[in-house]
C-alpha positions as CSV (number, residue, x, y, z in Angstrom):
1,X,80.6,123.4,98.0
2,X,81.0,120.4,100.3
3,X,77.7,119.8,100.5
4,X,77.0,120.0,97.0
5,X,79.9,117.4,96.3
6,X,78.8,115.6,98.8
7,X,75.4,114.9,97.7
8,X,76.8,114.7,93.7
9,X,79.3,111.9,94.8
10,X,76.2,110.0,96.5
11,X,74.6,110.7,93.2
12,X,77.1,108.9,90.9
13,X,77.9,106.5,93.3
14,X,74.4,105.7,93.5
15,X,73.5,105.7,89.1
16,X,76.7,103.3,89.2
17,X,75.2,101.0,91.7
18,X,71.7,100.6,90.0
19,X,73.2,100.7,86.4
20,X,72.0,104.2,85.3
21,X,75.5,105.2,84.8
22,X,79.1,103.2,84.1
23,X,82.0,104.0,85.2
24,X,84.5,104.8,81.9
25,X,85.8,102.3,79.9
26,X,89.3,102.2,78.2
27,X,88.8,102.3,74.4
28,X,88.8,99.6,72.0
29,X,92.4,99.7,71.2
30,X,93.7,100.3,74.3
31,X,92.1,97.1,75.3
32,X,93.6,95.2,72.5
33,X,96.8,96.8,73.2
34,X,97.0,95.5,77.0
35,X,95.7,92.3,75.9
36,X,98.3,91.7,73.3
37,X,100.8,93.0,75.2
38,X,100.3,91.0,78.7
39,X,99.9,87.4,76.7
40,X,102.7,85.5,77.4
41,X,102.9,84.6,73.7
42,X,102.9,88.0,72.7
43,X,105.8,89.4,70.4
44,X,106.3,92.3,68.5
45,X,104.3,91.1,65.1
46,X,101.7,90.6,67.7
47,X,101.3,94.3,68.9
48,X,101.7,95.7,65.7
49,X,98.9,94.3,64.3
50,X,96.8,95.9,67.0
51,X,98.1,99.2,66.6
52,X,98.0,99.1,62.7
53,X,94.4,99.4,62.9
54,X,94.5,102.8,64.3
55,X,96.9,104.7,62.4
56,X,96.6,108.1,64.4
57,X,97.9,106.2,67.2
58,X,100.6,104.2,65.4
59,X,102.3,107.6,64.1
60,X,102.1,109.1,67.3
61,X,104.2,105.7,68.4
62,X,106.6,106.5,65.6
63,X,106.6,109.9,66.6
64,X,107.6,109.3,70.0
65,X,110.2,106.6,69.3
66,X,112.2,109.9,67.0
67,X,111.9,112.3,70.2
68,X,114.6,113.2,71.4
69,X,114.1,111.3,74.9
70,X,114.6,108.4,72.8
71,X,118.4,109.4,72.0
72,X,117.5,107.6,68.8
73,X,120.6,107.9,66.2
74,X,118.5,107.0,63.2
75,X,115.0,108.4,62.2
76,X,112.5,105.4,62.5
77,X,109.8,105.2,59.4
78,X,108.2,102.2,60.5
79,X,105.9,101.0,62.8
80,X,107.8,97.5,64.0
81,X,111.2,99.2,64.4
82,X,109.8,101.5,66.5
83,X,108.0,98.7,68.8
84,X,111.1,97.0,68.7
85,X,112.9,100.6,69.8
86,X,110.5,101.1,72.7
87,X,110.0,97.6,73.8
88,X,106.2,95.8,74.2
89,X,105.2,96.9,77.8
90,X,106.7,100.8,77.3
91,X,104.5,100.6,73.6
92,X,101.7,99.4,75.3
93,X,101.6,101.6,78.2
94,X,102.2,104.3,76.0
95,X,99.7,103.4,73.2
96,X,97.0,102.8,76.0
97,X,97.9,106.2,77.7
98,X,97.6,108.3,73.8
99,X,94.4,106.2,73.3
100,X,92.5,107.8,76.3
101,X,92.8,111.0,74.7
102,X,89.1,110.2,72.7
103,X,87.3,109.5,76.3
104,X,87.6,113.3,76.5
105,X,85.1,114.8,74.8
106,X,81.3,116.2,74.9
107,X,78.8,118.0,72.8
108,X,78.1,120.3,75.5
109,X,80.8,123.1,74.9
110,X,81.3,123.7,78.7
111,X,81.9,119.8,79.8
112,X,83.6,119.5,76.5
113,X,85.9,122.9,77.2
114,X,86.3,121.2,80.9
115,X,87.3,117.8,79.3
116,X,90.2,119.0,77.3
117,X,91.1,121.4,79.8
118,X,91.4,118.3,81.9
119,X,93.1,115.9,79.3
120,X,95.6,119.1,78.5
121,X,97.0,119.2,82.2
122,X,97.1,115.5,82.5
123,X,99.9,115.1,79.3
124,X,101.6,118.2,81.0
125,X,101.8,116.1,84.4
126,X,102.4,112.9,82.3
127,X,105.5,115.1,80.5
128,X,107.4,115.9,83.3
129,X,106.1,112.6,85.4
130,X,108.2,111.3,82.9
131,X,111.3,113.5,83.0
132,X,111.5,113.0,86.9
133,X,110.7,109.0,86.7
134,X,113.7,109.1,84.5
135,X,116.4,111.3,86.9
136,X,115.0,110.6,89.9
137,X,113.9,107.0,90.1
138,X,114.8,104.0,89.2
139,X,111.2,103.4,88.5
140,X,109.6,102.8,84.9
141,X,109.0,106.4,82.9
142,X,106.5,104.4,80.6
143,X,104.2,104.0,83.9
144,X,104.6,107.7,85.3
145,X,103.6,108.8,81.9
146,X,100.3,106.4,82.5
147,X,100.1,107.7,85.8
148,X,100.3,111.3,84.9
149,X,98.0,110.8,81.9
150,X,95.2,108.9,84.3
151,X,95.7,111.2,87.8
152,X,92.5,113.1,87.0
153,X,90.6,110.4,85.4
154,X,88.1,110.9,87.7
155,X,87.0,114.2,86.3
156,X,85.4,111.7,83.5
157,X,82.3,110.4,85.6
158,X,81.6,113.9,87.2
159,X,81.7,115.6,83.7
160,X,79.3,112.9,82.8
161,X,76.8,113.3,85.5
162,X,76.9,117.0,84.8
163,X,75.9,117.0,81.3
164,X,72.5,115.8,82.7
165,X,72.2,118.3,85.3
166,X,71.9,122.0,83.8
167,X,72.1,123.5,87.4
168,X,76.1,121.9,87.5
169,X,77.4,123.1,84.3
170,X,78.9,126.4,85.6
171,X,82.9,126.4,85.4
172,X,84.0,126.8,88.7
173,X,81.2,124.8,89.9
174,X,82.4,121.6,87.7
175,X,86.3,122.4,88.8
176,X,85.4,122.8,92.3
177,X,83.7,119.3,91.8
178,X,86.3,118.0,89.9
179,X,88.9,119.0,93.0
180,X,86.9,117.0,95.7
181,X,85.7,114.3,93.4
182,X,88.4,113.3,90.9
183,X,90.6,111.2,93.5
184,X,87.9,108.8,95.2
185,X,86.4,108.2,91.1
186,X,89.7,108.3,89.9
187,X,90.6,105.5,91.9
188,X,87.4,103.2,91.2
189,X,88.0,103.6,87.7
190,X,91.9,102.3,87.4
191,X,91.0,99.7,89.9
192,X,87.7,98.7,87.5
193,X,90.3,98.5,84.5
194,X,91.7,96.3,86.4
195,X,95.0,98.6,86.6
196,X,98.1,97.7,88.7
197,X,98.0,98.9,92.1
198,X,101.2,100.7,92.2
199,X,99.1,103.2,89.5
200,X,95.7,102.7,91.2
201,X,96.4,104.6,94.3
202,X,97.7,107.6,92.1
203,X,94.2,109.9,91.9
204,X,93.9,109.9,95.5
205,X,98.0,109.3,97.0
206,X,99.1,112.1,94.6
207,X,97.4,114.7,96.5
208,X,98.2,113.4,100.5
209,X,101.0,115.7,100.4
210,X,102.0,114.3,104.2
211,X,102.0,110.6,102.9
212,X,105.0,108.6,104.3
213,X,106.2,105.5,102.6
214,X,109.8,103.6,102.4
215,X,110.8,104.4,98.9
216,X,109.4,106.9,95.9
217,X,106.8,105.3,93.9
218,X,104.4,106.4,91.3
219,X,102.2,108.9,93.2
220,X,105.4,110.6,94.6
221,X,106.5,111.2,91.6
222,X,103.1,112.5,90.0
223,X,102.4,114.4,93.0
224,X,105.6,116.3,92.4
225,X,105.1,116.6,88.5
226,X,102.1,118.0,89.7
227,X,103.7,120.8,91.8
228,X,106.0,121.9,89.3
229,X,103.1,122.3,86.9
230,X,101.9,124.9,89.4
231,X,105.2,126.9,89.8
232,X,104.7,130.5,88.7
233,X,100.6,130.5,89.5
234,X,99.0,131.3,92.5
235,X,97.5,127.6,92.9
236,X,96.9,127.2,96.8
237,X,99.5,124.6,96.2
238,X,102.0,126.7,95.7
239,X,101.3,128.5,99.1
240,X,102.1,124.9,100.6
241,X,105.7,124.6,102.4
242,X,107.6,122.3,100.1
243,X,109.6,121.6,102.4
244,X,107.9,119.4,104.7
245,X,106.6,117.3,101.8
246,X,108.9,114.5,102.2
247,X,108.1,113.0,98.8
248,X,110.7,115.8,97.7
249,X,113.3,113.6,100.0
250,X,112.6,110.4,98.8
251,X,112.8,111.4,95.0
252,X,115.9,113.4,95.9
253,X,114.6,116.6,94.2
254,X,115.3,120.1,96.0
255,X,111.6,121.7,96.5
256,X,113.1,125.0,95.5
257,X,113.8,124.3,92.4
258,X,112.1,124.6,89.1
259,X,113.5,121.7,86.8
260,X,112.2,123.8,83.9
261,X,115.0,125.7,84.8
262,X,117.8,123.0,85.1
263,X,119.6,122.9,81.7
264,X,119.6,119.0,81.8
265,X,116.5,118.3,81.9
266,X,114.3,121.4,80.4
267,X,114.9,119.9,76.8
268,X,114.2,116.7,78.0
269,X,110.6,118.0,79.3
270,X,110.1,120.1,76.2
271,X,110.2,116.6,74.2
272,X,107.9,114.4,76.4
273,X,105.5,117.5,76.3
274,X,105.9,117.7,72.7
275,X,105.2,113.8,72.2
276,X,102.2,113.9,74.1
277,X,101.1,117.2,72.1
């Protein structure tokens, strides 16, 4: 399978290079979200009239702002209050992260299958991304949600190649491609949109389970969300010795424990799951 990926990796690279294929790019509204959120004249009035021309996406906002992660006393009906609940750069990174959803689909019904089966574990690692930014970390839970939602972004220009190539579109073939390719296409894509690059090294950092760095920063905490998606499967992950990751230190989190199983935070984990849903 190496060689195969090998030579499919040299084949994207190279349709991207001569203009035969382009990379991904963030939809529509997730563009005017990020613009209206990062001008410095920006307020909330601003943002809501992005987001009121798709109204999927603004009642999935509501929705979120009523979860119970937002410990929210009153139910919010409206589209400003909750903007104002969440704040502009959380709304944002949120809206941008729900609006990716529509980059993942095909009218082949294998890629397509493979695309939502991708999309589907990326809110699941964006759901408890959140729930251990927000314990663990003192870091934002509106970006490990982003980070968790674009770890496997990659999968997007591999999927794409293959719906050209007939011989590719086998399952475990396009998984096994997906495993070596996602990271390296992962990260040309966040650092094409122009993405921070505290979330750019995510595709490729959340998997160097011996990484060493000072403190616990986004990939840490996706790579973790990301083994305790796996707990209770026979992933070859879970055949790894926890222990020795030291990400596990530097969040703080004991590797042999499940947090679906810690009181505190399994109903905070159903709710971001449920949100993302």
């Amino acid at each position: 399978m190496s060689d195969i990926a090998e030579k499919v990796l040299q084949a994207i690279t190279k349709s991207i290079k001569n203009d035969e294929m382009v990379l991904p790019t963030l939809p529509e509204v997730a563009l005017q979200v990020r613009d209206a959120a990062e001008n410095e004249h920006a307020n909330i009035d601003t943002l809501c009239s992005v987001l009121q021309n798709d109204t999927a996406l603004s009642a999935r906002i509501i929705k979120v702002t009523n979860s119970p992660l937002m410990r929210t006393s009153q139910t919010i009906t409206d589209l400003r209050t909750a903007v104002s609940r969440l704040g502009l750069q959380y709304t944002a990174n949120l809206a941008m992260g729900l609006a990716m959803e529509q980059m993942f689909q095909a009218t082949n019904d294998t890629i397509d299958e493979l695309l939502r089966e991708n999309w589907q574990r990326s809110t699941e690692v964006a759901g408890i991304s959140h729930v251990l930014c927000r314990h663990y970390t003192s870091l934002k839970p509106d970006q490990a949600t982003l980070a968790g939602l674009v770890h496997r972004i990659g999968a997007l220009p591999v999927l794409t190649f293959a719906e050209n190539h007939a011989q590719l579109q086998k399952p475990n073939v396009l998984r096994a491609l997906i495993e070596k390719l996602a990271p390296t296409l992962g990260g040309l894509i966040l650092k094409n949109w122009e993405f921070p690059e505290s979330l750019q090294n995510v595709p490729q950092e959340h998997i160097n389970f011996s990484r060493v760095v000072d403190k616990a920063d986004y990939a840490d905490i996706v790579m973790l969300s990301v083994l305790q998606s796996y707990i209770g499967t026979s992933h070859p992950y879970t055949q790894l010795n926890w222990d020795e990751i030291s990400a596990f230190g530097r969040l703080g989190l004991d590797p042999s424990i499940s947090i679906a199983d810690v009181e505190d935070l399994s109903a905070d984990m159903e709710a971001a799951l449920a949100y993302l849903d």
